[in-house]
C-alpha positions as CSV (number, residue, x, y, z in Angstrom):
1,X,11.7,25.2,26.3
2,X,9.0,26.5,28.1
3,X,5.7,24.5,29.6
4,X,3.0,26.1,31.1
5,X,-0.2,25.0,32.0
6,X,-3.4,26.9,30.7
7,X,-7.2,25.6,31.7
8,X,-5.9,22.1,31.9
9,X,-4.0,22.0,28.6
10,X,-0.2,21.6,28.6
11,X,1.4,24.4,26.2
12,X,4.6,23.7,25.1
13,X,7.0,26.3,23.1
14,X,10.3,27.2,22.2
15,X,11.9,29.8,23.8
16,X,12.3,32.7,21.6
17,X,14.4,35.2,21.8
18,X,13.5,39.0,21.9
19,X,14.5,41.6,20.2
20,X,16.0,39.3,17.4
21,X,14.3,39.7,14.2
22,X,14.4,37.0,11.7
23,X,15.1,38.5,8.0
24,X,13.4,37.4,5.2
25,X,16.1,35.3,3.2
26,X,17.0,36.7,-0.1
27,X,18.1,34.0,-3.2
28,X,20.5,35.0,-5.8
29,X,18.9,35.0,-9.4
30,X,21.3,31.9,-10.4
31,X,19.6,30.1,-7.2
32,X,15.9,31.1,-8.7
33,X,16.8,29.9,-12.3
34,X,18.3,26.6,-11.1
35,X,15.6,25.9,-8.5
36,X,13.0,26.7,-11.9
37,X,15.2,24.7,-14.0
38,X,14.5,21.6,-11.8
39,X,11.1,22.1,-11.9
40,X,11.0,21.9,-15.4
41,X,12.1,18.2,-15.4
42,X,9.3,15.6,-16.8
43,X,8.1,14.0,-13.3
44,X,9.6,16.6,-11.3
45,X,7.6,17.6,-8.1
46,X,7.5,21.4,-7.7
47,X,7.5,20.2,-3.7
48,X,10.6,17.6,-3.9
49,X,12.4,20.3,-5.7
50,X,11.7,22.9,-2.9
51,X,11.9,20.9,0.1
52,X,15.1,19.7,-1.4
53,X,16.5,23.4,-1.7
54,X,14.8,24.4,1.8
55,X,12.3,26.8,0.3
56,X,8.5,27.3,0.4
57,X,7.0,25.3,-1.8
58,X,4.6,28.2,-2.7
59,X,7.4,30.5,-3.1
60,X,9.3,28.1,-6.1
61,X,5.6,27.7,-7.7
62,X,5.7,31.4,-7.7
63,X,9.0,31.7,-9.2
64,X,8.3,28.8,-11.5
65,X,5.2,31.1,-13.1
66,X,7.2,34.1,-13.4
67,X,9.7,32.4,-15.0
68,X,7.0,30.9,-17.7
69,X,5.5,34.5,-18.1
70,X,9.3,36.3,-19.1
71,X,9.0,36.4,-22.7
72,X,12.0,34.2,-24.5
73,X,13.1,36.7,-26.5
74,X,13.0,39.7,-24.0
75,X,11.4,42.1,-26.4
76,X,7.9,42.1,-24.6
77,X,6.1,41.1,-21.8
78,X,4.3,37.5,-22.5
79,X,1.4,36.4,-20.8
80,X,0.5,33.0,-20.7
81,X,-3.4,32.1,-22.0
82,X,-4.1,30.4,-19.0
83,X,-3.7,33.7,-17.0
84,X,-6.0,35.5,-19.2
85,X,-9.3,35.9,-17.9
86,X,-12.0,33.5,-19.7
87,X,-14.3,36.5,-21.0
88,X,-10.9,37.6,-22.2
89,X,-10.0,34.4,-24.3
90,X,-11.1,34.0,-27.7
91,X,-12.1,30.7,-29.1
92,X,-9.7,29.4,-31.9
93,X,-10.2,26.8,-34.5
94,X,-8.2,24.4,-35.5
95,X,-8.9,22.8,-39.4
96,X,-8.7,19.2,-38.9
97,X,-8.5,16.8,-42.3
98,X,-10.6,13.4,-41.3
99,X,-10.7,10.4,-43.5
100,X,-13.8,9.8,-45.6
101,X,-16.3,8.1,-44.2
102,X,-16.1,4.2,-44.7
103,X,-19.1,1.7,-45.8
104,X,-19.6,-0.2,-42.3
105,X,-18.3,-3.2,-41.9
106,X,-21.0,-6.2,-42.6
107,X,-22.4,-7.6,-39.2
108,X,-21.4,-10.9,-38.7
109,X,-23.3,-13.2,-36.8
110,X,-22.9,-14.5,-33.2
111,X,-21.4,-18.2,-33.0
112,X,-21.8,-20.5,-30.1
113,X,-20.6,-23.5,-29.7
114,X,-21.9,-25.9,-27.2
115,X,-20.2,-28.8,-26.2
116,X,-21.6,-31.8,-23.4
117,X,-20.1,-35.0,-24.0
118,X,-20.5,-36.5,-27.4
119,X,-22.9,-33.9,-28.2
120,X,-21.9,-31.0,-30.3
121,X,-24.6,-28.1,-30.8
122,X,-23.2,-24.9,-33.0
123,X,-26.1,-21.8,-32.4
124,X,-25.9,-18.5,-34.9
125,X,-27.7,-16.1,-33.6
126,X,-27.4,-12.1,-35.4
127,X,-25.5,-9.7,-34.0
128,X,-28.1,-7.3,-34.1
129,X,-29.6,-9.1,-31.5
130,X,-27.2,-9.6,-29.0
131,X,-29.4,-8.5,-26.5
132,X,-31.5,-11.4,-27.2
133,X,-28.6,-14.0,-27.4
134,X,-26.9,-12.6,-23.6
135,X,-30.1,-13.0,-22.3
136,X,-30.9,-16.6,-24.0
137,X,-27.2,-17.5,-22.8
138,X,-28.4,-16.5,-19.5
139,X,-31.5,-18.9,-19.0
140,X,-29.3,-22.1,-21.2
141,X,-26.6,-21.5,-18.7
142,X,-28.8,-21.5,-15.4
């Protein structure tokens, strides 16, 4: 290693060597589809996966999209519809069967029972007035 001081600041850097080049690694296509095929686990992380298999994990993101865009068939080229631009995307519509309506369900009223010693004291109050009965529950219990 090499240090050398600059303006105060200690610079520290491996030495590297020159004239030696270092090639861009190339992966097998069995390497790609079993790096992909881990990806594709449920939980997987696309980054545990690469760091595992000493690659970028941009480059197995990249090779995890291509692999989604090959068509499964191989008789076209598929694209997928996230990829399509959004003026490009045509809204779909989906029929959905819902249940008839039902009647609502009868409000019941709002029970309180209050209990001090001997004394028992049972309040109904309506539930559409809760609001009411909170704040009136508010003031009893101060």
């Amino acid at each position: 290693m090499s240090t050398s001081t600059l303006g105060g600041h200690v610079n520290t850097t491996a030495d590297q060597q020159t004239g030696a080049r270092q090639r861009r690694r190339k992966h097998s296509d069995e390497f790609k589809a079993d790096a992909v095929a881990a990806c594709m686990q449920p939980g997987v992380s696309i980054a545990a996966i690469a760091m595992v298999r000493g690659v970028n994990a941009n480059l197995l993101r990249r090779w995890v999209q291509e692999a989604e865009l090959k068509p499964a068939n191989g008789t076209g080229h598929s694209v997928a519809a996230r990829d399509v631009a959004p003026a490009e995307r045509k809204p779909s519509f989906v029929a959905v069967s819902l249940p008839p309506p039902t009647a609502p369900l009868p409000t019941s009223d709002i029970r309180i029972e209050l209990h001090r010693g001997a004394t028992a004291i049972t309040v109904t109050w309506p539930a559409s007035a809760a609001g009411e009965c909170a704040a009136w529950m508010r003031e009893l219990l101060r």
